[in-house]
C-alpha positions in Angstrom: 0.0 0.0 0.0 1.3 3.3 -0.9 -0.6 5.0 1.5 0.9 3.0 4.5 4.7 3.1 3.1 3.5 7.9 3.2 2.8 7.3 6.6 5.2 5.4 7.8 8.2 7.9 6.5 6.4 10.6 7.9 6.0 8.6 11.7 9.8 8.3 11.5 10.2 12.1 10.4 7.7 13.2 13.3 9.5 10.8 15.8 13.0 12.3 14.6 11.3 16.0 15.3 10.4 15.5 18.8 13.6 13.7 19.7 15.7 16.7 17.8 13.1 18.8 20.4 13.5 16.5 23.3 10.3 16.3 23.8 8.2 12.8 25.3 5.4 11.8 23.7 3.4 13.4 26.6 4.5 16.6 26.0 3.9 16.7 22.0 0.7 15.7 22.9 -0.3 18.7 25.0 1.7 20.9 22.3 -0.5 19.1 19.4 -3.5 18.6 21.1 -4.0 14.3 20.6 -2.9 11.7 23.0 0.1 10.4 23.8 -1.2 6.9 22.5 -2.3 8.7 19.3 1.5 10.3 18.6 2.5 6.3 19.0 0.7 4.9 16.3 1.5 7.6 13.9 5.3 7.5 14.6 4.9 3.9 14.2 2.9 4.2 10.9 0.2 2.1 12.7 -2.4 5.0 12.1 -2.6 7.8 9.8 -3.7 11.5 10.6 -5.7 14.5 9.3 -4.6 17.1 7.5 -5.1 19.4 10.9 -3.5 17.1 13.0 -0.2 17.3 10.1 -0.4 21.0 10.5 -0.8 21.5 14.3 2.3 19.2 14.3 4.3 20.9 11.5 3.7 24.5 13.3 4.8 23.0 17.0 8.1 21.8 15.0 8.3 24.7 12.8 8.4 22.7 9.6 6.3 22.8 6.4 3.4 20.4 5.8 5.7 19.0 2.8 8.8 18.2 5.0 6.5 15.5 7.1 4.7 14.2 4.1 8.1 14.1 1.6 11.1 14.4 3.6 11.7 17.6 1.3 12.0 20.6 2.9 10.4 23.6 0.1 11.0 27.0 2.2 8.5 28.6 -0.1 6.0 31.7 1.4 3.4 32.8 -0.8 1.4 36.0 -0.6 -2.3 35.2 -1.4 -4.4 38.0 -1.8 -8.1 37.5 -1.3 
């Protein structure tokens, strides 16, 4: 499964991201807002996540959306007017 293999690699990028941090799993959970049991089985690739739960974790480790999905790290702002 494709999808499985995507969340997998982005577990082990999350789990890298709060070790770089030093955080436990306890505290990433009150910075993120989802259990500790939660942050578990996504760095384990057991479960997947939303696409606000991938974005309240890219903004507590001050990474793009992209860098957890892809490994790549873009850098890009964008102004959009509306």
């Amino acid at each position: 499964m494709k999808d499985a293999k995507i969340y997998r690699e982005a577990g082990i990028r999350i789990h890298g991201l709060r070790d770089q941090y030093g955080l436990t799993r306890e505290e990433m959970s009150e910075l993120v807002g989802i259990t500790s049991k939660c942050i578990y089985e996504i760095e384990t690739g057991r479960k997947g996540f939303s696409a606000g739960v991938l974005l309240k974790i890219a903004t507590a480790f001050q990474v793009d959306c992209d860098y957890i999905m892809t490994g790549r790290r873009l850098g890009l702002m964008c102004n959009i007017k509306s």
